[in-house]
C-alpha positions as CSV (number, residue, x, y, z in Angstrom):
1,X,101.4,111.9,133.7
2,X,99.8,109.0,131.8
3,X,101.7,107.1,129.5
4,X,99.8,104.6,126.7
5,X,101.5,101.8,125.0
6,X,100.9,100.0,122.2
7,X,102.1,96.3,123.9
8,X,103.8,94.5,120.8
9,X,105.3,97.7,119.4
10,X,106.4,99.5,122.8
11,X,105.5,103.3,121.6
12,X,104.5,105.6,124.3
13,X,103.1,109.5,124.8
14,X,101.9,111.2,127.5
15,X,101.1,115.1,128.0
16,X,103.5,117.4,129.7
17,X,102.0,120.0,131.1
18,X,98.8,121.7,129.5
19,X,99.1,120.7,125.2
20,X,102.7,119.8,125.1
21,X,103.1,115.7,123.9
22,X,106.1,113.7,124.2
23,X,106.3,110.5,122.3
24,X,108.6,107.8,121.6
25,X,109.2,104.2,121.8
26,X,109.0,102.7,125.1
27,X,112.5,100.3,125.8
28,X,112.9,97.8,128.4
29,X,116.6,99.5,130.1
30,X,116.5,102.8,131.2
31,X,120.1,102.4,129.2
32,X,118.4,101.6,126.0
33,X,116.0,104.1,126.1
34,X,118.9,107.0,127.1
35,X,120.8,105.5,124.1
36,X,118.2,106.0,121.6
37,X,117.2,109.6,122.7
38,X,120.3,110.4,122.7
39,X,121.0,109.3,119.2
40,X,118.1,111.4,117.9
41,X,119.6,114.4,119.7
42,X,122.7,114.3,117.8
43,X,121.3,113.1,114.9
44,X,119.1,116.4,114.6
45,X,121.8,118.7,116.1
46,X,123.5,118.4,112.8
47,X,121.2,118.8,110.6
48,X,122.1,121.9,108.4
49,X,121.6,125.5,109.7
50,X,119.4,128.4,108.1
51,X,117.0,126.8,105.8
52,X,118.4,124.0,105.2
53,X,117.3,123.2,109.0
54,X,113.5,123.6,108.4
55,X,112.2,120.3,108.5
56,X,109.1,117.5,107.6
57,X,107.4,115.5,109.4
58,X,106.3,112.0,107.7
59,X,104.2,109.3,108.9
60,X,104.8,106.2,107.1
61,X,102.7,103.4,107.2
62,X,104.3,100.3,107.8
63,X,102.7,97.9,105.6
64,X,103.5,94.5,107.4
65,X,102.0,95.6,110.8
66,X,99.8,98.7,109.6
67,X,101.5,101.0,112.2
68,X,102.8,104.1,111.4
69,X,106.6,105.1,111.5
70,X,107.9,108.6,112.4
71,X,109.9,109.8,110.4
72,X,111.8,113.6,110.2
73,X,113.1,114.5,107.1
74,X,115.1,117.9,106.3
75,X,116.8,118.5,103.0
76,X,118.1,115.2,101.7
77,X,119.2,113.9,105.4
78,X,116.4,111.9,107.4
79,X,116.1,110.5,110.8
80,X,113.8,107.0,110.8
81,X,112.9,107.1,114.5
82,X,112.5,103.4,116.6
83,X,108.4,105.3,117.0
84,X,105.9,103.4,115.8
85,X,102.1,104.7,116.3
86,X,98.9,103.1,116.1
87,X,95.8,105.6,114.6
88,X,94.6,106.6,118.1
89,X,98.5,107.8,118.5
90,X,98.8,109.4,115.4
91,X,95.4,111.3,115.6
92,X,97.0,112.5,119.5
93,X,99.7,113.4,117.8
94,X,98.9,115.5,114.7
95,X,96.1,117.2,117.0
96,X,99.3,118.6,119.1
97,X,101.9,119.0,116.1
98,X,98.9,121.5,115.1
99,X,99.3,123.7,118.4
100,X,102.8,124.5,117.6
101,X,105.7,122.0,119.4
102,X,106.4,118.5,120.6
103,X,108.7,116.4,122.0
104,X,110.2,113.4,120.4
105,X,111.8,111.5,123.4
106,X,112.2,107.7,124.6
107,X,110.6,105.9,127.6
108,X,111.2,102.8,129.3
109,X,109.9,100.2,131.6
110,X,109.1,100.5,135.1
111,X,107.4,98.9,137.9
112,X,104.9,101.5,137.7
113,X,104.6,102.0,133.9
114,X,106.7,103.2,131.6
115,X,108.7,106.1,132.5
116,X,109.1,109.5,130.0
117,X,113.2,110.9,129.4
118,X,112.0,114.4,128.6
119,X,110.2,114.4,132.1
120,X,113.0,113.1,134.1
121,X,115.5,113.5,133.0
122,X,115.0,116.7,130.5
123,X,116.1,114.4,127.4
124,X,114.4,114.9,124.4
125,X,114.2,117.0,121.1
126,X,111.8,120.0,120.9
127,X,109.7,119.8,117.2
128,X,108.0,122.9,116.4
129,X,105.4,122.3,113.4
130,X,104.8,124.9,110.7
């Protein structure tokens, strides 16, 4: 499991398993990160139901850094994640959102690295792209 950062920004992926990614920012406490990941996980579990549930993914680029923000948008609710990619990251990214699912999650800051919620801890939200 190897994690890359982008150091002023603190966003992270790594690859679970075979083609599965799971990105996020990267927080200093373990406490911040299980906060945020949290948040997105109730944030999406109320987003409507039937097809009002079927959702985007936008990448907005962030004009004063030229990073690019995650954000999921489904009917006229949005979630603005704490994510924000460089190009290598996006590329990564849009290359696995093309094999089917992955997994928007939070790390944080070890003294070996930064350390992935979905892998320890199971804590993350499964995206499936169209």
């Amino acid at each position: 499991m190897r994690a890359q950062l982008l150091p002023a920004r603190q966003a992270a992926l790594v690859l679970l398993g075979e083609n599965i990614l799971a990105v996020g920012p990267c927080f200093l406490s373990r406490r911040q990160a299980r906060q945020a990941v949290q948040y997105y996980m109730r944030k999406l579990a109320r987003v409507g139901s039937g097809e009002e549930r079927a959702s985007r993914l936008l990448f907005v680029r962030q004009a004063d850094s030229g990073y690019y923000r995650l954000v999921i948008k489904s009917g006229p609710q949005e979630l603005v994640t704490h994510c924000l990619l460089d190009e290598l990251m996006l590329r990564r990214l849009v290359r696995s959102c093309r094999q089917g699912i992955f997994i928007l999650t939070c790390f944080y800051e070890s003294s070996q690295g930064p350390v992935c919620l979905a892998f320890t801890e199971g804590l993350g939200v499964v995206l499936h792209s169209p």
